[in-house]
Backbone as JSON Lines, residues from 0, in Angstrom:
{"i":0,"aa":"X","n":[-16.09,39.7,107.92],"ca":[-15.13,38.95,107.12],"c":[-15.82,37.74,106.51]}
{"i":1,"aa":"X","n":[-15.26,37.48,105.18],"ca":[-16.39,36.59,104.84],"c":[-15.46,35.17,104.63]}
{"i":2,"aa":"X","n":[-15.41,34.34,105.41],"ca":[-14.84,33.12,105.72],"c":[-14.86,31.74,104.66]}
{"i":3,"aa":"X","n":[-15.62,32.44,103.41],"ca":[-15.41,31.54,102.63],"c":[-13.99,31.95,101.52]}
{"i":4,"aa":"X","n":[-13.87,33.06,102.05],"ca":[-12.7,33.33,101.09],"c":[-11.29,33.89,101.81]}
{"i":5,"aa":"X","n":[-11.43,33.41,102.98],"ca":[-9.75,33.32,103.83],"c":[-9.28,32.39,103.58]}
{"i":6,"aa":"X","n":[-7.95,32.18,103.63],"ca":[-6.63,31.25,102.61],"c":[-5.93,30.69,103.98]}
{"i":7,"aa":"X","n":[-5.45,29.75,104.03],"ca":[-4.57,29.35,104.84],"c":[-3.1,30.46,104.76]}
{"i":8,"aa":"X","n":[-2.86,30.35,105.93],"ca":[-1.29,31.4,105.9],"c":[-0.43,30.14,105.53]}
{"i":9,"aa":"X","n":[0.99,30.8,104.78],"ca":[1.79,30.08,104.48],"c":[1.48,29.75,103.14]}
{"i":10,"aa":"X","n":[0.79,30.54,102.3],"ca":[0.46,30.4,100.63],"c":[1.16,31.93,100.31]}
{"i":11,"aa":"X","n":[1.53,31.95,99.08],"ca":[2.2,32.36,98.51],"c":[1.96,34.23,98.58]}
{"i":12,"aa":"X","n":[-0.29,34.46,98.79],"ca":[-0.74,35.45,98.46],"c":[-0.51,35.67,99.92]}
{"i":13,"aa":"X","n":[-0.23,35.35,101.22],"ca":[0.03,35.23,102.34],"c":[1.58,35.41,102.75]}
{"i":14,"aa":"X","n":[2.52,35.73,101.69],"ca":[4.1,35.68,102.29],"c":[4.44,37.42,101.99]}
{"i":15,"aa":"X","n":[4.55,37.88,102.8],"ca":[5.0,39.42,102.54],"c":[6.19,39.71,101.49]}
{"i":16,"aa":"X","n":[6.97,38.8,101.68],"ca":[8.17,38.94,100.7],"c":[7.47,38.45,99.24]}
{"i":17,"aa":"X","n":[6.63,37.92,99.0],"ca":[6.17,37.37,97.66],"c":[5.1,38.61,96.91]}
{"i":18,"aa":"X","n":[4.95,39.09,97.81],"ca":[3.8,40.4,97.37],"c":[4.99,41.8,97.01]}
{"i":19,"aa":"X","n":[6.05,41.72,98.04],"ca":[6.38,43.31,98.11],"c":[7.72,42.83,97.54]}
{"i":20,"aa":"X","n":[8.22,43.79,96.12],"ca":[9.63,43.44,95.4],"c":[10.3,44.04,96.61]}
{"i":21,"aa":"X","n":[11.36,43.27,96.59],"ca":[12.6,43.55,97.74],"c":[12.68,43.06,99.18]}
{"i":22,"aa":"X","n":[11.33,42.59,99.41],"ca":[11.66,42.51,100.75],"c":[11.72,40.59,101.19]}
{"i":23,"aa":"X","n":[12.42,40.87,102.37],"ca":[13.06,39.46,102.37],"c":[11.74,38.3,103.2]}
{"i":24,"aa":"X","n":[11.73,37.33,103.21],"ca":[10.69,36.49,103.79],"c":[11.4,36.33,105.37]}
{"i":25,"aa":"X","n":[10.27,35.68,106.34],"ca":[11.03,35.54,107.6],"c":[12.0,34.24,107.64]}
{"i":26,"aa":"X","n":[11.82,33.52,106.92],"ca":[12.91,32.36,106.97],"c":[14.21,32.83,106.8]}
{"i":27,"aa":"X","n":[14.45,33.46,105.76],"ca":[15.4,33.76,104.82],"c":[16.05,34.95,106.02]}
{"i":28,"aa":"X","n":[15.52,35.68,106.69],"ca":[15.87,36.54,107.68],"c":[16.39,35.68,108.91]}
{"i":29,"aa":"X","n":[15.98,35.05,109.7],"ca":[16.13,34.18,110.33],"c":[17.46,33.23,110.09]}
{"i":30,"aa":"X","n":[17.61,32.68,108.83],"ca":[18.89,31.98,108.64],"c":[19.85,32.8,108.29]}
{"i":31,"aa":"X","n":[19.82,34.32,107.71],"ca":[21.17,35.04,107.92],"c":[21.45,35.26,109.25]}
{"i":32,"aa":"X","n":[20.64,35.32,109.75],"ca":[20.75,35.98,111.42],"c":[21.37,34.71,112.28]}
{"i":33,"aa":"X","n":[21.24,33.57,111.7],"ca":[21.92,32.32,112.57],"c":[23.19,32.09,111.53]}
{"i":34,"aa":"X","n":[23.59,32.16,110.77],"ca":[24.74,32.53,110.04],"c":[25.77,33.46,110.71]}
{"i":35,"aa":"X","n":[25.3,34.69,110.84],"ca":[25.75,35.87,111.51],"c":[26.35,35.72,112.78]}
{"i":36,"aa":"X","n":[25.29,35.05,113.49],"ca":[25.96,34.7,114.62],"c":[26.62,33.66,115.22]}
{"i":37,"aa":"X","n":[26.6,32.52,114.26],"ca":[27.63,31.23,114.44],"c":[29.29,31.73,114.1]}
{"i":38,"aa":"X","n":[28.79,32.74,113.41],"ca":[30.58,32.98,113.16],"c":[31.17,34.36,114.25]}
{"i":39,"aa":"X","n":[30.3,34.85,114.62],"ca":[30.71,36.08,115.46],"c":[30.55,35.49,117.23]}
{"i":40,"aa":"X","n":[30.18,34.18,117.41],"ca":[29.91,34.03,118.74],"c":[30.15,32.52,118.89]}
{"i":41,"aa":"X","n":[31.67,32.6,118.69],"ca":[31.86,31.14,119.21],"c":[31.83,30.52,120.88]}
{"i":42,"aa":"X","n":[31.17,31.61,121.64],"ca":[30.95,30.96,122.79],"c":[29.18,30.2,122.82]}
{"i":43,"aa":"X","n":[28.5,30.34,121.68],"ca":[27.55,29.64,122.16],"c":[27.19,28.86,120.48]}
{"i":44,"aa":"X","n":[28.53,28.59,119.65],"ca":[28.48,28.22,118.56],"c":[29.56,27.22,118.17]}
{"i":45,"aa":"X","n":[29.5,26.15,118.41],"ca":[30.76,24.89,118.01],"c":[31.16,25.1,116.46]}
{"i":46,"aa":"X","n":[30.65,25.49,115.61],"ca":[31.5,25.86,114.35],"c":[32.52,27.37,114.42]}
{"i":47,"aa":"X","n":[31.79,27.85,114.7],"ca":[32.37,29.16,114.97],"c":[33.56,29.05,116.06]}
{"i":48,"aa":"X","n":[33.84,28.42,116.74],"ca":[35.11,27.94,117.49],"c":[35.67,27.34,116.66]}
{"i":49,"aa":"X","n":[35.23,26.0,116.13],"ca":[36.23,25.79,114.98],"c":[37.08,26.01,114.04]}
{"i":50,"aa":"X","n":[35.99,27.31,113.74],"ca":[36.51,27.91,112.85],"c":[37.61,29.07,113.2]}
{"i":51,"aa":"X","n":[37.88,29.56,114.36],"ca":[39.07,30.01,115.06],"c":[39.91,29.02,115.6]}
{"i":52,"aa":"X","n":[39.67,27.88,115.71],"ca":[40.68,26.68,115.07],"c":[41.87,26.72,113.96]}
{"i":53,"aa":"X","n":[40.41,26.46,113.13],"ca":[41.17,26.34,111.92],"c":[42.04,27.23,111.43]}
{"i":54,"aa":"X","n":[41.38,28.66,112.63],"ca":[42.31,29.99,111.9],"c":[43.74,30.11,112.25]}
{"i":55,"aa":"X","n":[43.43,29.56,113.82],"ca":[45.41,29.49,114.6],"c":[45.74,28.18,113.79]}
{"i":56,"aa":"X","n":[45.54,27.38,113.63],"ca":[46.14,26.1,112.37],"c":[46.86,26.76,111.29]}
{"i":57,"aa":"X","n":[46.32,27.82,110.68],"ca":[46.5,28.11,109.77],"c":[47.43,29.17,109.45]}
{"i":58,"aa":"X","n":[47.56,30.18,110.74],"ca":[48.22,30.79,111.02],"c":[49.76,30.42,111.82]}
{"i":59,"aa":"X","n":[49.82,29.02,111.77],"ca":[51.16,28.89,112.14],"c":[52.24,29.03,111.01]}
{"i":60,"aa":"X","n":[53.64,28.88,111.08],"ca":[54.51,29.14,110.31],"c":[54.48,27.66,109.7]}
{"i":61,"aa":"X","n":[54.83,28.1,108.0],"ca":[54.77,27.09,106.94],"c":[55.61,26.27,107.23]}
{"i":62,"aa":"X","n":[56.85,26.21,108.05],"ca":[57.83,25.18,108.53],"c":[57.15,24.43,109.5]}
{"i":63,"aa":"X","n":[56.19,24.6,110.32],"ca":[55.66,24.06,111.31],"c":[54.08,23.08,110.64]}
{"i":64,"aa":"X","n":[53.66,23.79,109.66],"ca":[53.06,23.27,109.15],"c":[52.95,21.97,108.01]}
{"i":65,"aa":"X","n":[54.38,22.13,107.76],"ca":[54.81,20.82,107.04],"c":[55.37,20.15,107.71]}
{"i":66,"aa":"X","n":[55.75,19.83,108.49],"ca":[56.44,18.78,109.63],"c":[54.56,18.55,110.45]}
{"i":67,"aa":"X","n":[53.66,19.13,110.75],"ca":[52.75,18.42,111.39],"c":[52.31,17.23,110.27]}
{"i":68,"aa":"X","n":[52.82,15.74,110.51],"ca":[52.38,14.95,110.29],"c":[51.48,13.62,110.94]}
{"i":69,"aa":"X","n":[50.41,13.46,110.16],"ca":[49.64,12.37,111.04],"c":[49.06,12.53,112.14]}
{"i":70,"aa":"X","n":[48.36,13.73,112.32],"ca":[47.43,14.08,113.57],"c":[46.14,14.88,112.88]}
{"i":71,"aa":"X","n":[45.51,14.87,113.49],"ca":[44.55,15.18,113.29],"c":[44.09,15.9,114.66]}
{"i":72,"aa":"X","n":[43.42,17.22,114.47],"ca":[42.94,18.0,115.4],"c":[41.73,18.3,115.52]}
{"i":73,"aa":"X","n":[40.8,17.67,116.78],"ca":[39.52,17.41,117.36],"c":[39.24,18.67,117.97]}
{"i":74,"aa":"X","n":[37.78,19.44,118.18],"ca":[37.33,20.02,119.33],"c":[36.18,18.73,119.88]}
{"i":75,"aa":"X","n":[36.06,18.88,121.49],"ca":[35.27,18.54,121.75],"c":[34.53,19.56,122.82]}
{"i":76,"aa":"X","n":[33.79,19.44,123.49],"ca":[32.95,19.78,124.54],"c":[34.05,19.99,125.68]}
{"i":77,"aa":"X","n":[33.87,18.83,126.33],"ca":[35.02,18.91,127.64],"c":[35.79,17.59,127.78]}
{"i":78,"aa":"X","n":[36.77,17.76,128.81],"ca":[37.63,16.16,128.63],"c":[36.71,14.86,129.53]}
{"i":79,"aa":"X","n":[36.0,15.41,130.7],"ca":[34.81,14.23,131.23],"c":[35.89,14.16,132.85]}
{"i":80,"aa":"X","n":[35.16,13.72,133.61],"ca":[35.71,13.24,134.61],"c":[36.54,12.08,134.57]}
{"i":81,"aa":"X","n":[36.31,11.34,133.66],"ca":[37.39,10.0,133.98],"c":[38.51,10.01,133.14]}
{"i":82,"aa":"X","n":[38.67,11.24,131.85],"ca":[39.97,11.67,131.39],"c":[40.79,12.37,132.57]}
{"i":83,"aa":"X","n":[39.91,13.3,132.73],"ca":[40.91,13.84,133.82],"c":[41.28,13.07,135.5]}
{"i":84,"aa":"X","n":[40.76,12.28,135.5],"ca":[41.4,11.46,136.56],"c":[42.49,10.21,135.96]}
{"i":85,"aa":"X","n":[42.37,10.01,134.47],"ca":[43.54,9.04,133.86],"c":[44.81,9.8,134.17]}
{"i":86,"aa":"X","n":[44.45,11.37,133.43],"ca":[45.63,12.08,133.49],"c":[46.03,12.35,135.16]}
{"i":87,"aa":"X","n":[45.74,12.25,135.7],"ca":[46.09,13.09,137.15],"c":[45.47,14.55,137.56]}
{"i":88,"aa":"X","n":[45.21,15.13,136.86],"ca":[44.34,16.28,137.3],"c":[43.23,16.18,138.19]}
{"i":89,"aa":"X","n":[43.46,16.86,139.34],"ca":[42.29,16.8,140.23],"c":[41.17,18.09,139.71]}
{"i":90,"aa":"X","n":[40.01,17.76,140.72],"ca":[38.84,18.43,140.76],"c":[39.0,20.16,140.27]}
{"i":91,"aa":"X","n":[39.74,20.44,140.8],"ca":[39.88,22.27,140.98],"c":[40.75,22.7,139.48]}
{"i":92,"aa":"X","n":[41.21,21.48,138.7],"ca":[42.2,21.86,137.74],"c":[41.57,21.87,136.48]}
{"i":93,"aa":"X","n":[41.44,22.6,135.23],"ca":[41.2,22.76,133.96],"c":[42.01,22.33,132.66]}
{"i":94,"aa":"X","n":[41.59,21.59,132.22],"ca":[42.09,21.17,130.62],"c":[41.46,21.76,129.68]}
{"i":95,"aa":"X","n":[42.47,22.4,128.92],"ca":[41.96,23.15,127.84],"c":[42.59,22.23,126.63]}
{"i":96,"aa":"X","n":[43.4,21.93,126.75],"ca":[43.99,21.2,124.97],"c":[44.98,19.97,125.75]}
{"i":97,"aa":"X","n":[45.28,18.67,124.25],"ca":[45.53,17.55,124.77],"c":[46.23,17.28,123.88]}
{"i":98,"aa":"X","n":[46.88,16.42,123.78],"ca":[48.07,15.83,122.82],"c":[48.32,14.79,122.93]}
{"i":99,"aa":"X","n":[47.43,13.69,122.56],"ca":[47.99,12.33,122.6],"c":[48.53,11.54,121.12]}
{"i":100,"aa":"X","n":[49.78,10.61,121.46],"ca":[50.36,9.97,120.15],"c":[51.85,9.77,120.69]}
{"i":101,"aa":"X","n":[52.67,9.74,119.7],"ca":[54.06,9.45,119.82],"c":[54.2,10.57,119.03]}
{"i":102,"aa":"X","n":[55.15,11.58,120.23],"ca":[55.63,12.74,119.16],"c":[57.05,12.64,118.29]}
{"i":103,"aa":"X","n":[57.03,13.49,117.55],"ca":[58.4,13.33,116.62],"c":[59.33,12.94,116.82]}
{"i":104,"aa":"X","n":[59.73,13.07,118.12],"ca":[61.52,13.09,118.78],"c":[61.38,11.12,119.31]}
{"i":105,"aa":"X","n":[60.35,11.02,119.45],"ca":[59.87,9.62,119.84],"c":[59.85,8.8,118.84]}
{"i":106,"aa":"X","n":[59.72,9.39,117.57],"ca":[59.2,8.41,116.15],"c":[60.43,7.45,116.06]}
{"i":107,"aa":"X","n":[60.69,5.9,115.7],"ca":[60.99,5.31,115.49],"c":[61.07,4.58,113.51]}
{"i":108,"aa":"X","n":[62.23,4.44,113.22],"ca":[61.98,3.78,111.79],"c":[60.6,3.08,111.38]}
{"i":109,"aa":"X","n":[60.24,2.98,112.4],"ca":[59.26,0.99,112.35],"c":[57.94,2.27,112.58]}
{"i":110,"aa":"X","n":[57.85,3.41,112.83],"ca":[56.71,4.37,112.77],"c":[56.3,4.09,111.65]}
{"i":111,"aa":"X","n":[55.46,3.18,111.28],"ca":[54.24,3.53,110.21],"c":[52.73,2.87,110.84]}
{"i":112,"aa":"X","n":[51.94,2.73,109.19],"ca":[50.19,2.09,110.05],"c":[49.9,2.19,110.73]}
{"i":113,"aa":"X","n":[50.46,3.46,111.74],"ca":[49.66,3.94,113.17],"c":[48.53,4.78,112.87]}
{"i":114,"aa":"X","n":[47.84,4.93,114.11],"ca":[46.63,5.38,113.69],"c":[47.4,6.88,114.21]}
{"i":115,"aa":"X","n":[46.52,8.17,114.01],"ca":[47.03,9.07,113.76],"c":[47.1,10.0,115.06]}
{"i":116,"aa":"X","n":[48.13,10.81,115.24],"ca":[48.19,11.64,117.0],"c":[46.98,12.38,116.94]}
{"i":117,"aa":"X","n":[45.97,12.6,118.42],"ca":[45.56,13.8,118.28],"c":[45.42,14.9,119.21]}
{"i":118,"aa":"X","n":[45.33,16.1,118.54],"ca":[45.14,17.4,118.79],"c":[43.73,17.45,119.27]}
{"i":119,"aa":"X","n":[43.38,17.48,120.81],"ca":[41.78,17.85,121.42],"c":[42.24,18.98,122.25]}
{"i":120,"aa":"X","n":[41.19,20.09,121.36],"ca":[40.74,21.27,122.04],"c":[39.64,21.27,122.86]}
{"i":121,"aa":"X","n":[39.51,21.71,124.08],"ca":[38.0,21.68,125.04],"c":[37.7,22.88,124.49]}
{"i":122,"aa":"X","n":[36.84,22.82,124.38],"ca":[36.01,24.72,123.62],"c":[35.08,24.79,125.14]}
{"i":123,"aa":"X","n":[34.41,24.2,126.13],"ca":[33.96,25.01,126.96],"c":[34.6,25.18,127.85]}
{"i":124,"aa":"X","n":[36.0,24.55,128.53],"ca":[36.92,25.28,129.13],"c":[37.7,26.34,128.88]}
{"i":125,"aa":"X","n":[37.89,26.06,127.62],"ca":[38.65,27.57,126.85],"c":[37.56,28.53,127.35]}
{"i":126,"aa":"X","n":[36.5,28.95,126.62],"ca":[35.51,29.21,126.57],"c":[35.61,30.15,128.22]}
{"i":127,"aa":"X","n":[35.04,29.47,129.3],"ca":[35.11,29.33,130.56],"c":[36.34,30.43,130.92]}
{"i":128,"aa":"X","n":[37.91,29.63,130.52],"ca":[39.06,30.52,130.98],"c":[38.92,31.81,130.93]}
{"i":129,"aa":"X","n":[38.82,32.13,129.56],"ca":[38.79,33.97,129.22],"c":[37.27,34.56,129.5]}
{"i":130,"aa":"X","n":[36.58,33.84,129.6],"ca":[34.97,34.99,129.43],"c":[34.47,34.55,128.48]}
{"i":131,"aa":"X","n":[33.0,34.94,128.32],"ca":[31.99,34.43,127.01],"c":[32.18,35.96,126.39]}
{"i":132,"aa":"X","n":[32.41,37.12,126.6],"ca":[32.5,38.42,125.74],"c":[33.32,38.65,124.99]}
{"i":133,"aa":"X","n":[34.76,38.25,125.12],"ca":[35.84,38.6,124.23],"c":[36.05,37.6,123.05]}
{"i":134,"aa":"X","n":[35.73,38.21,121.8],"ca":[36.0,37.11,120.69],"c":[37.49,37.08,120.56]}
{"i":135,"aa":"X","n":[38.18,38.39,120.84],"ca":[39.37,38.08,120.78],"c":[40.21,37.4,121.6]}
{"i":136,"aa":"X","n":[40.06,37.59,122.9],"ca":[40.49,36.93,124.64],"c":[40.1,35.48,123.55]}
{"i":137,"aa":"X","n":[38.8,35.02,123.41],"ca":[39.22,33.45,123.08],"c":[39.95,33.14,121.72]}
{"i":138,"aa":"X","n":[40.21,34.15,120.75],"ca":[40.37,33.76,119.75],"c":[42.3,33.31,119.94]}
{"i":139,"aa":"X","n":[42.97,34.1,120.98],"ca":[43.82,34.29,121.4],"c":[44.49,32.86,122.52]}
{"i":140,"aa":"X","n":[43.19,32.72,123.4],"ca":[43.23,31.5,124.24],"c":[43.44,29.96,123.39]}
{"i":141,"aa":"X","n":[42.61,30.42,122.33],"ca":[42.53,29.22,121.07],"c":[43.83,29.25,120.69]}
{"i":142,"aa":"X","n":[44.51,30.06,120.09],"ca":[46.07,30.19,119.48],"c":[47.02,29.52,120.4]}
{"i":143,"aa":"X","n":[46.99,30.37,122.03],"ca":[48.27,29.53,122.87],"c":[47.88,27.94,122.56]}
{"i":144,"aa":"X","n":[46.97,27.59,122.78],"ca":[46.51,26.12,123.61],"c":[47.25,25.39,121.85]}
{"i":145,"aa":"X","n":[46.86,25.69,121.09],"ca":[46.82,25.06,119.59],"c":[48.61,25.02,119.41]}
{"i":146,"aa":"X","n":[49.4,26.59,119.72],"ca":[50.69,26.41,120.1],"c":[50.98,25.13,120.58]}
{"i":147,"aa":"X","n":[50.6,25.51,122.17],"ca":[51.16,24.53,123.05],"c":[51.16,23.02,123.15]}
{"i":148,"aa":"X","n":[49.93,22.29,122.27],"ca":[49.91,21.54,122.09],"c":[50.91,20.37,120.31]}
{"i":149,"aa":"X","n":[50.87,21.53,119.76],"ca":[52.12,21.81,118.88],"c":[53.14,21.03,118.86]}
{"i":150,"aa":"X","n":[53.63,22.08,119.97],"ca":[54.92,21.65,120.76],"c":[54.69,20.21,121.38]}
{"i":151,"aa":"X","n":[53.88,19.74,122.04],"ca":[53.99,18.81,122.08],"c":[54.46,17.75,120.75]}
{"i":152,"aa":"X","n":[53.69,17.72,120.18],"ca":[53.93,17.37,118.74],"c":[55.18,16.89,118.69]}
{"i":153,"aa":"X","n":[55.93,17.44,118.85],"ca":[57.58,18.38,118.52],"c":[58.01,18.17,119.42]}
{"i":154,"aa":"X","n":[57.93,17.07,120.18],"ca":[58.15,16.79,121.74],"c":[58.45,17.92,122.59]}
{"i":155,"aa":"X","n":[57.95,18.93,123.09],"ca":[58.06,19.79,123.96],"c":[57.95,19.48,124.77]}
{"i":156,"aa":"X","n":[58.13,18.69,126.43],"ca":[57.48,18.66,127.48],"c":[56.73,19.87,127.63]}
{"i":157,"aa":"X","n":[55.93,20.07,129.12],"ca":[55.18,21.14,130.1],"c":[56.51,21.59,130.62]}
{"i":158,"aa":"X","n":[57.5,21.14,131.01],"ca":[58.17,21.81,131.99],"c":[58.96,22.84,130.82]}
{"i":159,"aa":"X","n":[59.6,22.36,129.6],"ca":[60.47,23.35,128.77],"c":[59.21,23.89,128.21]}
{"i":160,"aa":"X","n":[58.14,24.03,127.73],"ca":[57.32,25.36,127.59],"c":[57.15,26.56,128.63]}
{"i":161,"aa":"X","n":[56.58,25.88,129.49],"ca":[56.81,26.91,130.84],"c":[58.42,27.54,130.73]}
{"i":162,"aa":"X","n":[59.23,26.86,130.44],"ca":[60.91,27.8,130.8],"c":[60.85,28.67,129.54]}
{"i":163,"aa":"X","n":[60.2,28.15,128.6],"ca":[60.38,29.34,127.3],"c":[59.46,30.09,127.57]}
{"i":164,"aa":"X","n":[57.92,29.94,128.07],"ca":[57.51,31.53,128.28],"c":[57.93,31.96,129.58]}
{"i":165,"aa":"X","n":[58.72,31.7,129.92],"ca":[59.5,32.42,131.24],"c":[60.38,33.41,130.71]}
{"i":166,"aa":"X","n":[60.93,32.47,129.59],"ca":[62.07,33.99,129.11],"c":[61.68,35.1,128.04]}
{"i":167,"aa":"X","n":[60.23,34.61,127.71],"ca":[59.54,35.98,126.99],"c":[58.84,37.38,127.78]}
């Protein structure tokens, strides 16, 4: 091999996709393939949960969707040990979704310039609840919790949700 005339790799006469019509470069392969799987694997992808978020959001009924006013809906990671000891939940117990603010039935005339309620989803407890295999099991786990927290909204307590899925 005659070493005065080898090229650094990463030049143009060196990219397989630049020599051969059609074929794709490894970058360009590589970022469909992390594309692909941010949206098909929201257990090891925080947009891709989101984005089954955004899908039960979106999928609620248009009456429910115009009455959600002034919240805003967070995912985070998890709630932390010292949320869940504000709330009362001990060690052995799981939070999946949260609802803090003054809900509707609570609103007062003098309700304005507040800062806004919010909607926190835990995506690795969800996550956790159903399994890392089922896109649907979480896509589904995502929907109740996004419900249920809803209802809060809408002042639902815990105890009258529990009595309504009692009678379903």
């Amino acid at each position: 091999m005659d070493l005065h005339r080898h090229r650094a790799a990463g030049r143009p006469e060196h990219d397989r996709a630049a020599r051969v019509p059609g074929a794709v470069s490894r970058s360009a392969r590589l970022a469909r393939y992390r594309v692909a799987r941010e949206r098909i694997s929201p257990r090891s992808s925080l947009r891709a949960f989101e984005a089954l978020v955004s899908e039960a959001l979106d999928d609620l009924p248009a009456f429910v969707q115009e009455r959600l006013e002034n919240v805003a809906v967070i995912v985070e990671d998890e709630p932390g040990q010292d949320r869940l000891e504000k709330l009362g939940y001990g060690a052995d117990q799981t939070l999946l979704g949260l609802y803090e603010g003054i809900n509707r039935v609570d609103r007062s005339s003098g309700y304005h310039l507040v800062t806004p309620d919010r909607i926190t989803l835990f995506w690795r407890p969800i996550i956790e609840e159903v399994g890392y295999g089922n896109r649907e099991a979480i896509r589904e786990e995502i929907r109740r919790t996004v419900i249920h927290e809803v209802a809060h909204h809408f002042g639902i307590d815990d105890a009258e949700l529990e009595r309504l899925e009692q009678r379903e």
